[in-house]
C-alpha positions as CSV (number, residue, x, y, z in Angstrom):
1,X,-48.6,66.2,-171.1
2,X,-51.3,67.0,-173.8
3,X,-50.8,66.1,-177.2
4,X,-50.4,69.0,-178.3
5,X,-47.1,69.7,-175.9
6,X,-46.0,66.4,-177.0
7,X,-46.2,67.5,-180.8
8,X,-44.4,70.8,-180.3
9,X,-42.2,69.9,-177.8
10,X,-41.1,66.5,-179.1
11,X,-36.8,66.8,-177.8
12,X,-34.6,64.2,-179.3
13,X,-35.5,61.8,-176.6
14,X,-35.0,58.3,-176.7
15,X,-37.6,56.3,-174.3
16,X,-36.8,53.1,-172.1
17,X,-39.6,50.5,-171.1
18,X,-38.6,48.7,-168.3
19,X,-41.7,46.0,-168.7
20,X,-39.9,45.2,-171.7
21,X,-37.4,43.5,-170.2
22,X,-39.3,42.3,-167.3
23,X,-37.8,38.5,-165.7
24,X,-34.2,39.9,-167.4
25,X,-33.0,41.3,-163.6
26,X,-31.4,44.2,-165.9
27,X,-30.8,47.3,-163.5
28,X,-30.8,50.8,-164.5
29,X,-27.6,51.1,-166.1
30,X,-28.3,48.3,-167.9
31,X,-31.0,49.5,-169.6
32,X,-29.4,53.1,-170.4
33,X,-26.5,51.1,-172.4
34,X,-29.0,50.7,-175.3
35,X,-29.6,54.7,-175.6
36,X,-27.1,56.1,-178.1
37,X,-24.7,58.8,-177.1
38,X,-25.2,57.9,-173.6
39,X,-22.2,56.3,-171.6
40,X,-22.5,54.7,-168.7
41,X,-19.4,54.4,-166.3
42,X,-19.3,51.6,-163.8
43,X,-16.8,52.0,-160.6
44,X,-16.0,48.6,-159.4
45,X,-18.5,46.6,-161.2
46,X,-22.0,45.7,-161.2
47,X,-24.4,47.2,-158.4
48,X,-21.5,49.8,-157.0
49,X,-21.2,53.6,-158.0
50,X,-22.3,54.2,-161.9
51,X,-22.8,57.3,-163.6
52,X,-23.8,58.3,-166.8
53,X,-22.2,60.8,-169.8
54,X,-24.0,62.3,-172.4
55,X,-21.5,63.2,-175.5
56,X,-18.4,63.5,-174.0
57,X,-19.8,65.5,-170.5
58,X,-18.4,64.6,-167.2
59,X,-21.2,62.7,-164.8
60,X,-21.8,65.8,-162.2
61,X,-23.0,67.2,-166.0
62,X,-26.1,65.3,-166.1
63,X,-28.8,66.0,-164.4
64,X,-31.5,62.5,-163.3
65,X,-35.1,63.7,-162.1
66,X,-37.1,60.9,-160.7
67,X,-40.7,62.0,-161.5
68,X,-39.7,65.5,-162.5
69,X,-37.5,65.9,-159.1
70,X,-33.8,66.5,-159.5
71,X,-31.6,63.9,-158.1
72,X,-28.2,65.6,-158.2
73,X,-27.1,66.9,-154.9
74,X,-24.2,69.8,-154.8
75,X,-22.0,67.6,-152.4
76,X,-21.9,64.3,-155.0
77,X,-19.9,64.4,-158.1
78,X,-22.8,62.9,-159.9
79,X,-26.1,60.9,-159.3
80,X,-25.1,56.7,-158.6
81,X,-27.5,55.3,-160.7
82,X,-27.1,52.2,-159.2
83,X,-29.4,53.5,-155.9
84,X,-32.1,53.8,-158.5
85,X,-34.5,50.6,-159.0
86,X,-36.3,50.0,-162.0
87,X,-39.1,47.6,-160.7
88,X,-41.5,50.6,-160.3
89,X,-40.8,52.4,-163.3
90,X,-43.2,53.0,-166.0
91,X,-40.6,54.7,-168.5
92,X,-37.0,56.5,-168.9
93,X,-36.9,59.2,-171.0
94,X,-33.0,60.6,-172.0
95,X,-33.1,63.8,-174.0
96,X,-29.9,65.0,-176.0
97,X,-29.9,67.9,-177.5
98,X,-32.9,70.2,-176.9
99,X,-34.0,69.6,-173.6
100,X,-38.6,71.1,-172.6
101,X,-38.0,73.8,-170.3
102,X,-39.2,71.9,-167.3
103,X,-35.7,69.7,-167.1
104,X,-32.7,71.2,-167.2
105,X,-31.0,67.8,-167.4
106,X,-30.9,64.5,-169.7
107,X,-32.4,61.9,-167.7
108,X,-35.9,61.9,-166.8
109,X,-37.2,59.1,-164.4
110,X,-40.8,58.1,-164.4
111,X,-42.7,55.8,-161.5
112,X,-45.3,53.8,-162.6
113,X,-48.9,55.4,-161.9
114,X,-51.2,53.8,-159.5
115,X,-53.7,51.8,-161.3
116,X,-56.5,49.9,-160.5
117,X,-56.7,47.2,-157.6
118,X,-54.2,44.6,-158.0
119,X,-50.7,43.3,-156.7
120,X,-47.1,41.4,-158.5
121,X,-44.9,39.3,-156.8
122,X,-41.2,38.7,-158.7
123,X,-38.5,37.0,-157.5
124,X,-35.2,35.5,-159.0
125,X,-31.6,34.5,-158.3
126,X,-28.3,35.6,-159.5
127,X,-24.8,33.5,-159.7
128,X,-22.2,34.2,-157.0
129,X,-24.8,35.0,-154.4
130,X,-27.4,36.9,-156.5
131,X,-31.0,37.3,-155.1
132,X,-34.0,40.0,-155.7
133,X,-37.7,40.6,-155.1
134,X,-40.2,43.1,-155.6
135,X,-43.6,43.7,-154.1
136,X,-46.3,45.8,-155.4
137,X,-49.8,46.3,-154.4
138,X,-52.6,48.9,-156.3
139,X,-55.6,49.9,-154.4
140,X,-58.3,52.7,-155.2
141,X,-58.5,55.6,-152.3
142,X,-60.3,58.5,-152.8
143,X,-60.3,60.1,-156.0
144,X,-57.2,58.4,-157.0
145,X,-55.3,55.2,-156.3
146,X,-52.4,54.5,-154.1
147,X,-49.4,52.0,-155.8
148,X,-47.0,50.6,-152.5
149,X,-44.1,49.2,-153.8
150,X,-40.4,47.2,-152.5
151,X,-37.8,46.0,-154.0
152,X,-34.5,43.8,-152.5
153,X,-31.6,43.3,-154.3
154,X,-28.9,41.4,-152.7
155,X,-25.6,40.2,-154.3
156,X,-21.8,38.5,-152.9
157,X,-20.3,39.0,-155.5
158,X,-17.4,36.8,-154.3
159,X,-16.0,35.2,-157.6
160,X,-13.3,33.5,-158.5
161,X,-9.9,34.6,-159.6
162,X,-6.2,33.3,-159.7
163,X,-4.3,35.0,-157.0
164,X,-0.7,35.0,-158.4
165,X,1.7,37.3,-160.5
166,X,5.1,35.5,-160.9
167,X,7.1,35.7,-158.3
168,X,5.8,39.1,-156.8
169,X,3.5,37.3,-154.1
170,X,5.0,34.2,-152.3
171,X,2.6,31.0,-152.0
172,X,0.2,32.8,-154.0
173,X,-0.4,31.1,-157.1
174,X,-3.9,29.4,-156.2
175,X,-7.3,30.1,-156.5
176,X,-9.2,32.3,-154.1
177,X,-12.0,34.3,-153.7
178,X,-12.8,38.0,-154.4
179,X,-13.8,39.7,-151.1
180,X,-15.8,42.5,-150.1
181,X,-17.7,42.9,-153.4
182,X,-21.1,42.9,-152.7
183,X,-24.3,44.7,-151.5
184,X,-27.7,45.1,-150.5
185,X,-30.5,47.0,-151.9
186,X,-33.7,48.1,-150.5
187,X,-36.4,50.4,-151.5
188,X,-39.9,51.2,-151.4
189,X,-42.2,53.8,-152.6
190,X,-45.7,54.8,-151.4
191,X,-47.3,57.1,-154.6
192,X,-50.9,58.7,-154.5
193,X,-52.2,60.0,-157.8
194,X,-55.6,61.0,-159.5
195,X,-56.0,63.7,-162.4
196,X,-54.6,66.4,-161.4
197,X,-52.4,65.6,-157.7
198,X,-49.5,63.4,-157.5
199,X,-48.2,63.0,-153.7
200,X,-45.1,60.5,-153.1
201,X,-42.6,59.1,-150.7
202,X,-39.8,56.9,-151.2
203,X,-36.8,55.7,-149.3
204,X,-33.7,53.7,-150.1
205,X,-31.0,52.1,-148.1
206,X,-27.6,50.6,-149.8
207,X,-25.3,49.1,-147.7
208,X,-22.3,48.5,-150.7
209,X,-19.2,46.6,-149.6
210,X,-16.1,48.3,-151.9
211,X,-13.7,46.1,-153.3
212,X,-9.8,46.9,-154.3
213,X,-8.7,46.6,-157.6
214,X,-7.2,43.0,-157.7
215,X,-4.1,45.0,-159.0
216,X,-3.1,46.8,-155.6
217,X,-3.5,43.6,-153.7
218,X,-0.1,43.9,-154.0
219,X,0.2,47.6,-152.8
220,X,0.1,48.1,-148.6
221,X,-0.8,52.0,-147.2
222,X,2.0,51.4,-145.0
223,X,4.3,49.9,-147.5
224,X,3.9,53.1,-150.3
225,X,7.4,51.4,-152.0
226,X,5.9,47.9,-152.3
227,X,8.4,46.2,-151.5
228,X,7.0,43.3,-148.9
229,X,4.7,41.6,-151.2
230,X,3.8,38.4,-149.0
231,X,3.2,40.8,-146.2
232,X,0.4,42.8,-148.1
233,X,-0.7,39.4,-149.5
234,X,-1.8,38.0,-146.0
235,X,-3.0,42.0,-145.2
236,X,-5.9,41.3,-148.1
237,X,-6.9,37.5,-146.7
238,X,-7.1,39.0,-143.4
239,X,-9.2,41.7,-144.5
240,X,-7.2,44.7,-143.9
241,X,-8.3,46.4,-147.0
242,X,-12.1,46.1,-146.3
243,X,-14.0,49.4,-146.8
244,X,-17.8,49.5,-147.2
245,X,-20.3,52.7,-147.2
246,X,-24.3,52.7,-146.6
247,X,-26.8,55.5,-148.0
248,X,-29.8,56.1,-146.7
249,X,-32.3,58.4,-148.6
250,X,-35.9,59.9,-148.3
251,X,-37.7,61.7,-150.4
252,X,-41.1,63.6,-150.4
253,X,-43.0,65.5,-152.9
254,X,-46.1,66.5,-153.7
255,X,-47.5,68.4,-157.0
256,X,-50.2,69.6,-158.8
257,X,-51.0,69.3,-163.0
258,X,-53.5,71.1,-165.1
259,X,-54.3,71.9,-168.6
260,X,-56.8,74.6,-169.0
261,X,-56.9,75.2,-173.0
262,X,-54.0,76.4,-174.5
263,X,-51.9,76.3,-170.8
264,X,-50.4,73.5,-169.4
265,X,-49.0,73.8,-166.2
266,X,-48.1,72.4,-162.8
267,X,-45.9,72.7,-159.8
268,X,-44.3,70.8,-157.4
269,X,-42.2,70.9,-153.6
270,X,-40.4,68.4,-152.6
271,X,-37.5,67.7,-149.9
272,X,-34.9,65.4,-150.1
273,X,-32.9,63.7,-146.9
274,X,-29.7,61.7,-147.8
275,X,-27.4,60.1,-145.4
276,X,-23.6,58.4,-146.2
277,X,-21.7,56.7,-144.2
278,X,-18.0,55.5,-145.2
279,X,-15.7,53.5,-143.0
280,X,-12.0,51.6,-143.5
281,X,-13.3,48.9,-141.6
282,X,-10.2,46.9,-142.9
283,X,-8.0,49.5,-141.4
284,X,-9.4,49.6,-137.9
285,X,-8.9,46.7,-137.6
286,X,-6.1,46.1,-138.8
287,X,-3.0,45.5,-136.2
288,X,-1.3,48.4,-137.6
289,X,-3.7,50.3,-137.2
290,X,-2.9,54.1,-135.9
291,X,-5.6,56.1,-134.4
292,X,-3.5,59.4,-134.0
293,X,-3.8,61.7,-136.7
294,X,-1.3,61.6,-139.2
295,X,-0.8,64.9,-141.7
296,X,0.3,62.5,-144.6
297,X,-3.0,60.8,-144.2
298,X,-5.1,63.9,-143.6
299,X,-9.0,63.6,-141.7
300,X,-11.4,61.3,-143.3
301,X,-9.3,58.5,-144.1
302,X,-11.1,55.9,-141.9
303,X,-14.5,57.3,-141.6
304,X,-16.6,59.8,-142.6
305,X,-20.8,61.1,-142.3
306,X,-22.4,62.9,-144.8
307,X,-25.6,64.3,-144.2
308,X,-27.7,66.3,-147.3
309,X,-30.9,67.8,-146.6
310,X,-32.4,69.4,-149.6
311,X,-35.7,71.6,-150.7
312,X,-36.9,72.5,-153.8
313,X,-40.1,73.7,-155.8
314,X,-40.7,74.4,-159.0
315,X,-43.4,75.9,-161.2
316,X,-43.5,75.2,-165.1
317,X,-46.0,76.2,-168.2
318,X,-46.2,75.5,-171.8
319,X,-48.6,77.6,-173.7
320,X,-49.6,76.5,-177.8
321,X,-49.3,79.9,-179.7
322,X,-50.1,78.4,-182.9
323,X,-50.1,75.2,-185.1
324,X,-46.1,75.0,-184.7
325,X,-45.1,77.4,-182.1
326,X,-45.1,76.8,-178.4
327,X,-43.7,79.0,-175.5
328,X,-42.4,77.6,-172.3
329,X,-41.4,79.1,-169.0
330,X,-39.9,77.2,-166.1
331,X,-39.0,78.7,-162.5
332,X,-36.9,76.3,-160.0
333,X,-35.8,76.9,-156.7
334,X,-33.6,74.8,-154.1
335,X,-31.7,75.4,-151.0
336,X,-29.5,72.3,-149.3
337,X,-27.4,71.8,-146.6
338,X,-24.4,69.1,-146.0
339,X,-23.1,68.2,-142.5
340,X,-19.8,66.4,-142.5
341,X,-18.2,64.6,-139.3
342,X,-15.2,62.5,-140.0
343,X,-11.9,61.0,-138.6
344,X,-9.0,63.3,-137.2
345,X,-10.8,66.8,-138.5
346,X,-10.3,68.6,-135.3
347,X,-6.5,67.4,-135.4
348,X,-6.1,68.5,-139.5
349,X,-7.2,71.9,-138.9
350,X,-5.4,72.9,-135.9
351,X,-2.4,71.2,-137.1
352,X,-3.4,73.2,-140.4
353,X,-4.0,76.2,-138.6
């Protein structure tokens, strides 16, 4: 943006620099927790689905671009900013309040820009299984550079916790260890940029184990009453209750900036391809396990696929009409699709009708 768009179209933005923090292994979320107003909700702890609230909005309120692209899809309640690594990001802007015309959102997401020719290596450990890395290599080409980047972030997660309330599990009182709480994140970004173009791709794969609360280890799905505690005691050691979910996401885009005068303005397409896979695994295999459909249970309870394919452009303009007065115009335009295969959905709707 030219200074003069920055002067009259300052927002209240608060601004995050990720280099700040750089050999701290802080992820996204992390970082947003110093912005005020902004709360960020965790589901099942670190590295699992987070979200974020802006003033008392819900999480499908606020809207996440990742170099001026919107993240939100229609078919997810809200962006998971724990899919989003930080390694390759040069800053993260969160506006309250007024918002420029070219985001209709809160959280603005920027890559780093390709630079001239040279490469990082970072790598660290966490406790309870904790490991990451990132790769990135600069290289001119053409009239711009080219920044290749990958990041691995890998965690067990399987702590330890006393296994025991009173008398409501038998031979339970010892130590054990919390299962099915980790993951494993991968991405990587290829980004060509010079003055005026900017063309990128990125992908990202999260394969993320989901734990229980430790509170219904006591609660079976085929025991609603609760009233064999033992029973559903030996179903979580065994595994019964495992459940675990992978995403797999692509994105391309390419765009074009200029400021000629008093104009600024640019455009930008770009298509994203997301991919979700759930499955009980716990469940399948679980001895009680029952493959025909039950209406109390519905379709979807063991597995389900969820595949978004998305378009969108956008075309945006700031024009300086004076010292102190500015006037902005933004046009958007998107058109997704979701395809959804899961458990038992032939059997719910004819039993439906």
């Amino acid at each position: 943006r030219p200074d003069w768009e920055k002067n009259l179209s300052p927002g209240q933005v608060s601004v995050v620099y990720p280099s700040q923090f750089e050999g701290e292994q802080k992820d996204l979320p992390t970082m947003l927790l110093r912005v005020p107003g902004l709360f960020i909700q965790r589901v099942s702890g670190a590295g699992h689905y987070t979200v974020a609230r802006v003033r008392g909005s819900t999480g499908a309120q606020v809207n996440v671009y990742v170099d001026g692209v919107l993240m939100n899809l229609n078919g997810d309640a809200a962006v998971n900013l724990s899919t989003i690594p930080v390694d390759n990001v040069e800053r993260i802007e969160v506006y309250r309040g007024y918002v420029p015309a070219r985001f209709s959102g809160v959280i603005n997401i920027v890559t780093k820009k390709p630079q001239q020719a040279s490469g990082r290596v970072t790598q660290g450990f966490k406790s309870y299984g904790g490991y990451n890395a990132t790769y990135e290599y600069n290289t001119p080409l053409g009239s711009g550079s080219l920044l290749a980047t990958y990041q691995r972030d890998i965690w067990k997660g399987d702590f330890d916790f006393l296994a025991g309330r009173g008398s409501s599990i038998d031979n339970s009182t010892g130590d054990m260890k919390y299962r099915n709480n980790g993951y494993q994140n991968s991405n990587g970004m290829l980004k060509w940029q010079d003055e005026h173009w900017t063309a990128k791709a990125s992908w990202k794969k999260l394969h993320e184990e989901i734990p229980i609360n430790v509170g219904d280890m006591w609660k079976h799905p085929y025991d609603p009453q609760n009233q064999h505690f033992s029973h559903a005691y030996e179903k979580y050691i065994g595994g019964y209750s495992d459940r675990e979910q992978d995403i797999d996401q692509k994105e391309f885009q390419i765009g074009r900036r200029d400021t000629v005068g008093k104009l600024d303005w640019g455009w930008r397409v770009a298509y994203l391809h997301s991919k979700k896979y759930y499955r009980y695994t716990g469940a399948m295999r679980d001895p009680d396990y029952n493959e025909n459909f039950d209406p109390a249970v519905g379709c979807g309870y063991y597995w389900g696929d969820y595949i978004s394919k998305k378009w969108s452009g956008n075309l945006n303009a700031a024009y300086k009409l004076g010292s102190s007065q500015l006037l902005e115009a933004n046009f958007d335009y998107s058109r997704e699709k979701m395809d959804v295969d899961m458990d038992n959905i032939d059997e719910y709707y004819k039993y439906y009708g």
